[in-house]
KOLKOL-727946 format. One record per residue (C-alpha): x, y, z; residue in one letter. Coordinates in steps of 0.02 Angstrom, whole numbers, plus 50000, padded with zeros to 5 digits. Example, Ala and Ser with C-alpha at 12.3 -4.5 7.8 and 13.67 -1.06 7.14 Angstrom:
50615; 49775; 50390; a
50684; 49947; 50357; s
END
This chain:
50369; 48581; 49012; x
50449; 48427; 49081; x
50499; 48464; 49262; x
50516; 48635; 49246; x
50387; 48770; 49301; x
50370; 48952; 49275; x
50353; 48968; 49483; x
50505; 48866; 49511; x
50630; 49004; 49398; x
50518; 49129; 49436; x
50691; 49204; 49524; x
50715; 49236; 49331; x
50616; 49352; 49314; x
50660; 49513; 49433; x
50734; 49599; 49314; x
50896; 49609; 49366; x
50993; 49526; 49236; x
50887; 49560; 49057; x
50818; 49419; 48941; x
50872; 49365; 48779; x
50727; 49332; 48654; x
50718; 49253; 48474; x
50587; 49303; 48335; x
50579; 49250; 48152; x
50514; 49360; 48028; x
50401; 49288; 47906; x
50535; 49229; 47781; x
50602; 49162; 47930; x
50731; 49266; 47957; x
50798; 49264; 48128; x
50820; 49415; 48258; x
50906; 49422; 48416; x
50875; 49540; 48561; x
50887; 49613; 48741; x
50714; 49638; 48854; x
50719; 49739; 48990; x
50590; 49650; 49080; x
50509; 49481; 49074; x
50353; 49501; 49194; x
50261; 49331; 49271; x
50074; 49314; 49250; x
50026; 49139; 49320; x
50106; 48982; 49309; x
50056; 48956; 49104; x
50094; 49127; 49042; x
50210; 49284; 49040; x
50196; 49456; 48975; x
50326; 49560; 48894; x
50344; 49739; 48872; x
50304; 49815; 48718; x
50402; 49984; 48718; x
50465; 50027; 48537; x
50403; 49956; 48368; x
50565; 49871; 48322; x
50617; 49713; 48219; x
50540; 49597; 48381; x
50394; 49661; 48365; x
50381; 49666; 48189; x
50425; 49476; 48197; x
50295; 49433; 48322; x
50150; 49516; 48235; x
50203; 49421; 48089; x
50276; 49251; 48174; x
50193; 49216; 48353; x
50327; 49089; 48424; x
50473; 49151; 48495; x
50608; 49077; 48616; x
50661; 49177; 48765; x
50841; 49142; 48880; x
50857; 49183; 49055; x
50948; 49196; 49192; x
50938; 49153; 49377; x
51021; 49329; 49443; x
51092; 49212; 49596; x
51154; 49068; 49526; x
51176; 49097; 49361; x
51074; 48951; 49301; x
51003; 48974; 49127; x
50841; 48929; 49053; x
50775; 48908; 48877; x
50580; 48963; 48871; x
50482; 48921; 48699; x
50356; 49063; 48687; x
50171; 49084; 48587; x
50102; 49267; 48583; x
49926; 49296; 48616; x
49884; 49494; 48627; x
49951; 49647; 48682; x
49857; 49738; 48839; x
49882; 49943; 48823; x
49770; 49959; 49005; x
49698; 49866; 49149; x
49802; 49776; 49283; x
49955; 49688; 49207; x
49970; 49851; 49108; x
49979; 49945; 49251; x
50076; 49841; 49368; x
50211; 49793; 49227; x
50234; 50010; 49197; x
50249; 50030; 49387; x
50410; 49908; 49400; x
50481; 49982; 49214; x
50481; 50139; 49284; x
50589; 50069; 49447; x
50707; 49964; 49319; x
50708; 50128; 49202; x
50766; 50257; 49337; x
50892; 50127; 49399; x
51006; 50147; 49248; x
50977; 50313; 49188; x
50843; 50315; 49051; x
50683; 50363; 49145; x
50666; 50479; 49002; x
50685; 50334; 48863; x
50583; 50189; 48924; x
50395; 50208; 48899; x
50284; 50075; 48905; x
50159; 50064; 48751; x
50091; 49886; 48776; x
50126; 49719; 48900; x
50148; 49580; 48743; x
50063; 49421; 48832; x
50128; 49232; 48776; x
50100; 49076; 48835; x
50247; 48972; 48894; x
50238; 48812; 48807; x
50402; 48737; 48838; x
50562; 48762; 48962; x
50718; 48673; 48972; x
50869; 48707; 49049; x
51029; 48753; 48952; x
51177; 48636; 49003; x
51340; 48706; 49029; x
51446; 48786; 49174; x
51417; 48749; 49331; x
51274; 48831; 49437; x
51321; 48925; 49599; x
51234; 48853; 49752; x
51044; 48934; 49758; x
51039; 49074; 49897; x
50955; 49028; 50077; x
50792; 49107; 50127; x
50821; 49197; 50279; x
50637; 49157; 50318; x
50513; 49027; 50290; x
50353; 49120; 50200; x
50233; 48996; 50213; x
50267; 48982; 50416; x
50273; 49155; 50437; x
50093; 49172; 50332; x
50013; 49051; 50443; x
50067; 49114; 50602; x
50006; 49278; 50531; x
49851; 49230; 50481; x
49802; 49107; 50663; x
49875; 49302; 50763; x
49728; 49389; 50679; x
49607; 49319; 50752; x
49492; 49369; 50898; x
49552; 49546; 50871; x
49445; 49669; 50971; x
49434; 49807; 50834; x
49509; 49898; 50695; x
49629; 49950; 50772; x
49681; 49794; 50866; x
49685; 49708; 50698; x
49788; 49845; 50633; x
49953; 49833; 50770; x
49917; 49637; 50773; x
49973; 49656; 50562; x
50107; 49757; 50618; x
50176; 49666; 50730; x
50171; 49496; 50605; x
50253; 49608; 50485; x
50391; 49653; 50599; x
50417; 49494; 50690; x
50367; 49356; 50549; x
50415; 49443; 50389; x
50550; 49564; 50440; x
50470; 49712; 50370; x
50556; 49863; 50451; x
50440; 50013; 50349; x
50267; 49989; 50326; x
50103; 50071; 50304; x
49925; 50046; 50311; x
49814; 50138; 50194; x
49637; 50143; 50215; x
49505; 50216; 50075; x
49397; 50394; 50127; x
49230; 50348; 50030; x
49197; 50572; 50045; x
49357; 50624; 49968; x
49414; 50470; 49882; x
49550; 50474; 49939; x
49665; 50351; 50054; x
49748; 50404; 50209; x
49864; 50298; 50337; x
49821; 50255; 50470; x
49950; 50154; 50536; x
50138; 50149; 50499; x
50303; 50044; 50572; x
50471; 50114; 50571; x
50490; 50295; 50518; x
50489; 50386; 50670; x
50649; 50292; 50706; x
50720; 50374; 50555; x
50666; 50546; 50582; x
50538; 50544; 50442; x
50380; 50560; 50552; x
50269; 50456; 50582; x
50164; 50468; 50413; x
49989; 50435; 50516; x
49856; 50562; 50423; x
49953; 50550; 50257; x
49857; 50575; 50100; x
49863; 50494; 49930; x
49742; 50464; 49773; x
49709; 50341; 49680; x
49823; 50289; 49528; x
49989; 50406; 49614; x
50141; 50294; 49664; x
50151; 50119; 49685; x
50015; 50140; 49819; x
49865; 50247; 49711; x
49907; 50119; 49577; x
49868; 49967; 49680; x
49722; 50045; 49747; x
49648; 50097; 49588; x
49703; 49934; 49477; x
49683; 49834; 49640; x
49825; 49744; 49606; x
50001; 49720; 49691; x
50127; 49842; 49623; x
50302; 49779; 49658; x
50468; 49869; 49596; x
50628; 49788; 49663; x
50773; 49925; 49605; x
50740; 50096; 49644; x
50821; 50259; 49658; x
50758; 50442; 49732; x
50713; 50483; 49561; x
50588; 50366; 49499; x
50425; 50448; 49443; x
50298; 50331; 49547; x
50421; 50359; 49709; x
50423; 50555; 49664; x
50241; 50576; 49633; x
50194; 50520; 49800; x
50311; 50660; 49875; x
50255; 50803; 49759; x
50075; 50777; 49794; x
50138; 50836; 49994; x
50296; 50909; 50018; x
50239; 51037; 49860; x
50070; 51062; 49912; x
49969; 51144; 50076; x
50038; 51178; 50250; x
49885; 51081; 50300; x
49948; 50915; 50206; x
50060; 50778; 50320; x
50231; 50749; 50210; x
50256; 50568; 50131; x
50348; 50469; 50257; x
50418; 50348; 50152; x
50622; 50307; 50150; x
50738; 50426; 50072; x
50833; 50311; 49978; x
50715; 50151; 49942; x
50766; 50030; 49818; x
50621; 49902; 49836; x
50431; 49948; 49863; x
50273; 49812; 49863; x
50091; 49896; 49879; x
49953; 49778; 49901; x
49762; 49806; 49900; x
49656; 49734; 50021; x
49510; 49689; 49960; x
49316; 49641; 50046; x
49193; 49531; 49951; x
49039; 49518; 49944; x
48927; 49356; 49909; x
48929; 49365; 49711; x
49079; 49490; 49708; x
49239; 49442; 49616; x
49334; 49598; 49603; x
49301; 49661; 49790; x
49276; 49818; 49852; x
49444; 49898; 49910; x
49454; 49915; 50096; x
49640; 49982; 50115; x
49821; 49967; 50049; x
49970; 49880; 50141; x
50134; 49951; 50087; x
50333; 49901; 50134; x
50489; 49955; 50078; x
50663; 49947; 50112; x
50844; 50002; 50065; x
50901; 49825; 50003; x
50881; 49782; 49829; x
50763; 49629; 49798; x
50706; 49635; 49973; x
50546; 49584; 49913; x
50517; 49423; 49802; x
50384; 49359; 49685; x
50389; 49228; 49835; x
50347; 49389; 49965; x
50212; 49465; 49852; x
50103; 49304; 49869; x
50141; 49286; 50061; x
50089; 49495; 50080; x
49934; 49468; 49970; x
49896; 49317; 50069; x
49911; 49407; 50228; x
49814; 49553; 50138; x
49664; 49435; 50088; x
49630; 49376; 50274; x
49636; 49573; 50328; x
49496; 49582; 50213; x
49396; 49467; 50271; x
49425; 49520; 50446; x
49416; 49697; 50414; x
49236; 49649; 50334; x
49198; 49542; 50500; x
49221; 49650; 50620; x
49062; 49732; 50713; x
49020; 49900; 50657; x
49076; 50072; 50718; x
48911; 50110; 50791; x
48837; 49953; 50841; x
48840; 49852; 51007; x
48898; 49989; 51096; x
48944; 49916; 51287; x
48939; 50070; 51417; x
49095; 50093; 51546; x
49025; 50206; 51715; x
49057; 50378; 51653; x
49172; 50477; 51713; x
49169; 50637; 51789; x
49226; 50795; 51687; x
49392; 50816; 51702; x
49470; 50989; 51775; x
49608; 51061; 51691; x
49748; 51109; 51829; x
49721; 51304; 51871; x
49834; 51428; 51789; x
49883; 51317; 51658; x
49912; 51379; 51493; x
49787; 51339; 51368; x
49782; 51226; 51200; x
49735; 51329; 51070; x
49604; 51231; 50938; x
49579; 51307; 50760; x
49448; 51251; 50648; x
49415; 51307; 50461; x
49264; 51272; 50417; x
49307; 51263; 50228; x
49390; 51092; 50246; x
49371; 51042; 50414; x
49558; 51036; 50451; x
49610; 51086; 50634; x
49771; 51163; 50721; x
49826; 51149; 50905; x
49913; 51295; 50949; x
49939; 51337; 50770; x
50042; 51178; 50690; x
49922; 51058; 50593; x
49831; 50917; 50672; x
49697; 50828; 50556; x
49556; 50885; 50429; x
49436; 50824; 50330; x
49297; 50672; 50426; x
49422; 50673; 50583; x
49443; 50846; 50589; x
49256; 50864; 50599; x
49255; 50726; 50719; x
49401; 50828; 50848; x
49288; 50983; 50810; x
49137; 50935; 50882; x
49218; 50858; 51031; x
49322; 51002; 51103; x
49150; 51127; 51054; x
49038; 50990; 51169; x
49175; 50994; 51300; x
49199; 51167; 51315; x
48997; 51212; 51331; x
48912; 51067; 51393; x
49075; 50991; 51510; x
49063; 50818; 51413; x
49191; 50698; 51392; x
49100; 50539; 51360; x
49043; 50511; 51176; x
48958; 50359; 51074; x
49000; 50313; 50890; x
48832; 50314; 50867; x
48814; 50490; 50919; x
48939; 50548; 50794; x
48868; 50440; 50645; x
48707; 50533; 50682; x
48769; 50701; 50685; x
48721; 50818; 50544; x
48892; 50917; 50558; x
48995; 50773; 50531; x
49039; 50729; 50336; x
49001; 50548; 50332; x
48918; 50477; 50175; x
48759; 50375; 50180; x
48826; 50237; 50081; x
48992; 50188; 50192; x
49046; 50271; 50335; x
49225; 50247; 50384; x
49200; 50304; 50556; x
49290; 50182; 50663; x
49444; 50199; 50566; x
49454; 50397; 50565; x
49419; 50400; 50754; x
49584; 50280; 50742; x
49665; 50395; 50637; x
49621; 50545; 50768; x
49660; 50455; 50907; x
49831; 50422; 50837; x
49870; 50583; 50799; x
49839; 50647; 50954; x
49935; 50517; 51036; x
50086; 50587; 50927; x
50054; 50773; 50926; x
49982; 50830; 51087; x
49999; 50753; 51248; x
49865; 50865; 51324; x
49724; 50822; 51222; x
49675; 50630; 51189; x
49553; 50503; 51154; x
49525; 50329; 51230; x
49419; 50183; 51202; x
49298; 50152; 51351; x
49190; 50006; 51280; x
49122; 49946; 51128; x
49042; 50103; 51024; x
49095; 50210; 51161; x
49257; 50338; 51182; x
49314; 50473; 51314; x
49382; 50647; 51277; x
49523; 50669; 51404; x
49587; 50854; 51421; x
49748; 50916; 51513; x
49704; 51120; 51470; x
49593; 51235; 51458; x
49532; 51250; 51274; x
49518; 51414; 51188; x
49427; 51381; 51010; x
49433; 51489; 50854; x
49328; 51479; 50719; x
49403; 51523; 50539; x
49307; 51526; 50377; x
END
């Protein structure tokens, strides 16, 4: 490839100005024509979709080489990339991730309804030159050195007390380092299968909530996707309409009272999910541990170049997340403290449980269900007839009315995601951590509890 590498014109390859490719037919015959997306694989090989059988694909079934031109969208350089097909993929990862970004690119310019995805064409690049004439515009700065900002990253992680020290430690390296103004944290519920956030930057500010509790499965939006292909899911030119955006909405905003609506930006126009991943001695694929998610207004806010830094970042959460000391181990007792006495005549906080899904109300709007509803559930019930408000993790894990499966409890981060909550919704009603293993129940009211089936 001479000088030239796929990862130094990988700037080529957003999307945003379309590729120019040219197949033979087997009696040589030449054809000439558009792509609307040229998707990188690794520094030897890219992957093109496969969307209609047409006179390309005809030509590369027959004839495997083909040459492909394209552009740098910023400074209009122009390369020349010889091409050998190898197979078509109809599932799996590059599948998957190429039909989340088609359906960004699709929605952009009106034919959502048109472009399908049937197949991601893989080649290997065996040749790129540069195509000489015109003059090159001046490439465009970086307003922020990745590399820096992963390292930093990376050395702030560590000696985190917790979860959910780890957890605003990322944030704030996504903020501060990165620039990332919207941003969530996903982690996986092993009952439900579902994953639900449990940490979020940035939409309060815009009046969209905070989007702690929030619900979504695997395989819906950019985020399900990642987490079930556990693969990063990037789509740089967006609009309100696209389907992966949408579904991620409709599976809220449509559904229950007792579901917490999407956050996300109104108008986004670039979105990057990535999985975070634990392994295992002998385990290459991982076991998923969570999904980190950003988005923003701006078109190409985020790069093939950010994608590596964020799934960088997202590897040594991983390992962290794996490396930190279990939920109900260790436990290190603060002196307890004694039960607290709501002020006389004050009005009390109403608590609502239904039993069929665990979810609970305070004073009738929507707090939490499911393992953390549970969780809130026994606390106020142990409060209100024994007078406690010191509790152990180990206590909980152990406690036959609490949903937590056998195989992988994911207590510590649902006592985050209840703690947080709370923090947000009631002021009256809280949790704190008072050592390691070890929380208090701290109640401003008297608690009147009601039981629903």
């Amino acid at each position: 490839m001479n000088d030239l590498t796929l990862d130094a014109i990988r700037d080529c390859l957003e999307g945003v100005i379309p590729g120019t490719i040219a197949t033979a037919a087997a009696d040589g015959t030449p054809n000439v024509s558009q792509l609307s997306q040229v998707h990188y694989v690794d520094p030897y090989h890219i992957a093109l979709s496969y969307q209609f059988f047409n006179k390309t694909r005809s030509n590369i079934l027959a004839n495997p080489d083909a040459q492909l031109e394209i552009i740098d969208p910023s400074t209009g350089a122009q390369y020349r990339l010889r091409l050998a097909y190898l197979r078509t993929e109809t599932d799996g990862p590059l599948f998957e991730s190429m039909k989340a970004k088609l359906s960004g690119i699709a929605s952009h310019v009106g034919m959502a309804a048109v472009f399908r995805l049937r197949g991601a064409d893989l080649f290997r690049v065996t040749a790129i030159e540069a195509v000489s004439g015109g003059r090159p515009l001046p490439a465009r700065l970086r307003p922020r050195n990745l590399l820096s900002a992963v390292r930093r990253a990376c050395e702030g992680l560590h000696g985190c007390a917790d979860l959910s020290d780890l957890l605003d430690r990322v944030f704030a390296a996504l903020r501060d380092l990165f620039g990332v103004e919207h941003a969530l944290i996903l982690l996986p519920d092993a009952v439900t299968g579902r994953l639900f956030a449990v940490a979020a930057l940035g939409y309060e500010a815009i009046g969209r909530g905070s989007g702690i509790g929030w619900e979504v499965t695997p395989g819906d939006g950019v985020i399900g996707m990642a987490a079930r292909e556990q693969v990063p899911i990037r789509i740089t030119h967006m609009t309100t309409d696209v389907a992966y955006s949408m579904a991620m909405r409709e599976g809220t905003e449509a559904g229950s009272l007792r579901e917490i609506p999407f956050p996300g930006l109104e108008r986004p126009h670039s979105q990057l999910a990535v999985p975070i991943l634990t392994h295992a001695a002998g385990d290459a694929r991982g076991a998923l541990a969570g999904v980190l998610f950003v988005e923003s207004v701006q078109e190409m806010r985020f790069t093939y170049d950010d994608e590596d830094a964020l799934a960088t970042l997202a590897a040594q959460l991983g390992v962290l997340m794996r490396g930190l000391p279990a939920a109900h181990g260790g436990e290190v007792e603060d002196a307890p403290a004694p039960a607290a006495r709501p002020p006389a005549g004050s009005a009390p906080l109403t608590v609502r449980h239904y039993a069929t899904d665990d979810s609970v109300f305070l004073d009738h709007d929507y707090l939490i269900k499911g393992v953390a509803g549970a969780i809130l559930w026994k606390l106020v019930r142990d409060h209100t007839a024994l007078g406690r408000t010191d509790f152990t993790n180990r206590e909980l894990r152990l406690a036959p009315d609490i949903p937590l499966p056998d195989f992988a409890e994911n207590l510590e981060a649902r006592l985050i995601l209840l703690q947080r909550r709370l923090s947000e919704r009631c002021g009256s009603l809280r949790i704190e951590k008072t050592g390691r293993g070890r929380f208090r129940l701290l109640v401003e009211k008297p608690l009147l509890l009601e039981e629903m089936q």
